[in-house]
C-alpha positions in Angstrom: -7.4 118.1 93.4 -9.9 117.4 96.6 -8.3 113.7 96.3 -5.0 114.5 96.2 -5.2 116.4 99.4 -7.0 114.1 100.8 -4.2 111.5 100.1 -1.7 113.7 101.1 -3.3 114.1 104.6 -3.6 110.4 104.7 0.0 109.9 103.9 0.8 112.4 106.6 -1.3 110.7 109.8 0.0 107.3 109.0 3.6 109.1 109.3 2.1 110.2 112.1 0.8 106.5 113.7 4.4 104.9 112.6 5.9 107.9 114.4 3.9 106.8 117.6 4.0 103.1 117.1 7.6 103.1 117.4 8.8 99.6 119.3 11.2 101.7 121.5 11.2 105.3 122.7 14.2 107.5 123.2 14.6 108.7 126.7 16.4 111.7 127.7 18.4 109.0 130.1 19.2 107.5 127.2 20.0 110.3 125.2 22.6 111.7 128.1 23.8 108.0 128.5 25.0 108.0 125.1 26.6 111.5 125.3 28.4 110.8 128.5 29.9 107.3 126.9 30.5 109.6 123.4 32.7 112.2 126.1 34.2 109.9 128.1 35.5 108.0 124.5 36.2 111.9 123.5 38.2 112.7 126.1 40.5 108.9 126.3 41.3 110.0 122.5 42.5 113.3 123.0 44.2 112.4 125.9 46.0 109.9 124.1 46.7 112.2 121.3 48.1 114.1 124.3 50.3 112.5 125.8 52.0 111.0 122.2 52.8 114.8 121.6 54.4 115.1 125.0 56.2 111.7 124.1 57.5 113.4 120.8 58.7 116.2 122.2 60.6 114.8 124.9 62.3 112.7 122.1 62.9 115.8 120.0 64.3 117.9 122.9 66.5 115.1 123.7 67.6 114.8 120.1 68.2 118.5 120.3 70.4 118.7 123.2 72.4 115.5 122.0 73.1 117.5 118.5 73.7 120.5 120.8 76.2 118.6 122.8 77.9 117.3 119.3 78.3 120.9 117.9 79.3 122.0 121.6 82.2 119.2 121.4 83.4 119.5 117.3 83.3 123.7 118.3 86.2 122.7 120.9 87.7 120.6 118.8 88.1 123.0 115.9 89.0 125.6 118.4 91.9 123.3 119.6 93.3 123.0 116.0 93.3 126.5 115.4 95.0 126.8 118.8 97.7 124.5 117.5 98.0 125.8 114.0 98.1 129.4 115.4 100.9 128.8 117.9 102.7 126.3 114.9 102.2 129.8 112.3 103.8 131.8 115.2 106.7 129.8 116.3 107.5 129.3 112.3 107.7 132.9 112.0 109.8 133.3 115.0 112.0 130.8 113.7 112.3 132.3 110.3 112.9 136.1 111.3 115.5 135.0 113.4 
């Protein structure tokens, strides 16, 4: 039992020495470096996802006001025909009753 322990403590302080014999050390520098490049990337993405959403929705309120204007324009035009047919039905039964 004694040497397992005493392996396991041995196992532990060479973790240890590797952990301190590393060939580079982290700064905080580095550290914020890294965060301000991972923000900066961040913040080109959304702004591209951004501005393709404005993009779409221009195109769909455009595609919106030109089905707007087509309805607008076959709403006159059925409104004309039943202008014609109405007065056509009424001189008809003028005609007729005379």
């Amino acid at each position: 039992m004694k040497e397992v322990a005493e392996s396991q403590v041995k196992g532990l302080s060479l973790i240890n020495d590797m952990r301190k014999d590393t060939s580079f050390v982290v700064t905080d520098d580095d550290v914020r470096a890294v965060r301000e490049a991972e923000e900066r990337y961040l913040n080109r993405e959304v702004d591209a996802h951004l501005k393709a959403i404005a993009e779409g929705t221009r195109n769909l309120l455009s595609d919106i006001q030109g089905r707007q204007a087509d309805v607008t324009a076959e709403l006159e035009h059925v409104e004309n025909i039943y202008r014609i047919l109405t007065k056509d039905l009424t001189q008809n039964n003028s005609t007729t009753n005379h």
